[in-house]
C-alpha positions, 0 to 999 in steps of 0.5 A: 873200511875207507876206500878212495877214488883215485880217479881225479888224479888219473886225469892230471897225471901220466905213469903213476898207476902203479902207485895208486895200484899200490895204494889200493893194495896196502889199503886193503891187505888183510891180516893187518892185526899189528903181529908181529910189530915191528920197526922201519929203520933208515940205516943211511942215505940208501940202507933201511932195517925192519926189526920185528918182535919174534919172541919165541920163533927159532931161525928155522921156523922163520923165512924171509922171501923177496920176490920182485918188489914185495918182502914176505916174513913168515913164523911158522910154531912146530908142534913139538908138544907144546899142546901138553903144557898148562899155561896160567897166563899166556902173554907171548904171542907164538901164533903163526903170522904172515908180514908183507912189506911192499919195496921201492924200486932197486930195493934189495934184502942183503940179509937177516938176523935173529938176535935176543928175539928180534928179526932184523932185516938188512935193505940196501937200495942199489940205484943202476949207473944208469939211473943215477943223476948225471951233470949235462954240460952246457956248451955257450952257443957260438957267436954268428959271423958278421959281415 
């Protein structure tokens, strides 16, 4: 595994730990087999969508969890007899998995939905009024009096 030294650019910048914190942990997230894959899609300006391929998964046996800046997706399989059948092949995947996507700031779930085997996952970025950019009027200074 790659790992990288932020450490140059600490030095030339101020508040941007966090991000480089971020990175290290991307880096080094275990469990990054590719299951279930899944798309990002940008919706809009400020809507994105994860559809992820759950083959197999029933609404209960699935949970989306936000928590602060970080969206947990898991799959949990109930045992109902399953052990009993005989496969030949086994080409759909119905093991248990655990996705964790790390969202930006204001960055919220408005909601889930599981169609024809797919999750998709509703994201809406809601920037506060007072983050948002604002025009600052530029007033002409006023001429001095002479005499």
């Amino acid at each position: 595994m790659r790992t990288f030294d932020y450490s140059p650019f600490y030095r030339a910048t101020v508040g941007f730990d966090r991000v480089f914190d971020l990175l290290d942990s991307v880096a080094s997230q275990p469990g990054a087999n590719g299951y279930p894959p899944y798309n990002i899609e940008k919706a809009g300006d400020n809507a994105y969508r994860i559809v992820m391929a759950v083959a197999g998964f029933a609404e209960a046996e699935l949970n989306v969890t936000q928590k602060e800046n970080e969206l947990l997706v898991t799959g949990q399989t109930a045992q109902n007899g399953q052990d009993e059948k005989q496969y030949l092949y086994r080409g759909i995947a119905g093991r248990n998995f655990e996705r964790r996507f790390q969202l930006a700031d204001h960055v919220k779930v408005t909601g889930a939905k599981l169609a024809n085997g797919l999750l998709t996952i509703e994201l809406q970025r809601e920037i506060p009024e007072e983050k948002k950019p604002r025009a600052i009027p530029v007033q002409a200074a006023q001429a001095a009096l002479t005499h």
